[in-house]
C-alpha positions in Angstrom: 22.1 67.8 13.3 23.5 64.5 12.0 19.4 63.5 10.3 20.6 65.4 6.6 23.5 62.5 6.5 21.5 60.0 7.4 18.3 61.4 5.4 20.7 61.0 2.4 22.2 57.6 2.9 18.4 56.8 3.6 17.3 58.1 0.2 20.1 56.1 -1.4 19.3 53.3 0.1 15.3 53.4 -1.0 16.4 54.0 -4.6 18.4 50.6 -4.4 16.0 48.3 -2.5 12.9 49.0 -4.1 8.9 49.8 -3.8 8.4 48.0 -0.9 10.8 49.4 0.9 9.8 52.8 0.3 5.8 52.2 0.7 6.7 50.8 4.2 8.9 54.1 5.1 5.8 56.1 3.6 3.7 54.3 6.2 5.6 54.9 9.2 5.4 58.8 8.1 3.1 61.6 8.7 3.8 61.6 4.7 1.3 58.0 4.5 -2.4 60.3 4.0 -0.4 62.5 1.1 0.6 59.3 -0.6 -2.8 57.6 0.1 -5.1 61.0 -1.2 -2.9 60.2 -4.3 -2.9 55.9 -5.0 -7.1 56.1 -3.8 -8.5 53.5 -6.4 -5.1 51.5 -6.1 -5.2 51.3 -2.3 -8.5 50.3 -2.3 -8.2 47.0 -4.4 -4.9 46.4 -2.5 -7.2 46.4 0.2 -9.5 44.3 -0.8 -7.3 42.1 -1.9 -5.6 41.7 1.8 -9.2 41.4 3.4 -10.2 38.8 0.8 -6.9 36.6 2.3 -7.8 36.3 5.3 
């Protein structure tokens, strides 16, 4: 399968663009819950913050 290359150009890429790019990746991935059981109290005021905005 032709996904390791990719996987790898992918990784490359994440380390070069940044957080954001890499939290949106984690959320489009069965990986999000994993990451969320381990950012709980930040996650929440992130939240909080986004309700608060609108």
């Amino acid at each position: 399968m032709a996904m390791n290359g990719v996987g790898c150009r992918a990784s490359a890429r994440i380390m070069g663009v940044g957080l954001n790019t890499v939290l949106g990746l984690v959320w489009m991935t069965d990986g999000w819950p994993l990451y969320e059981s381990r950012l709980k109290g930040k996650l929440t005021r992130y939240q909080q913050a986004l309700h608060s905005a609108h």
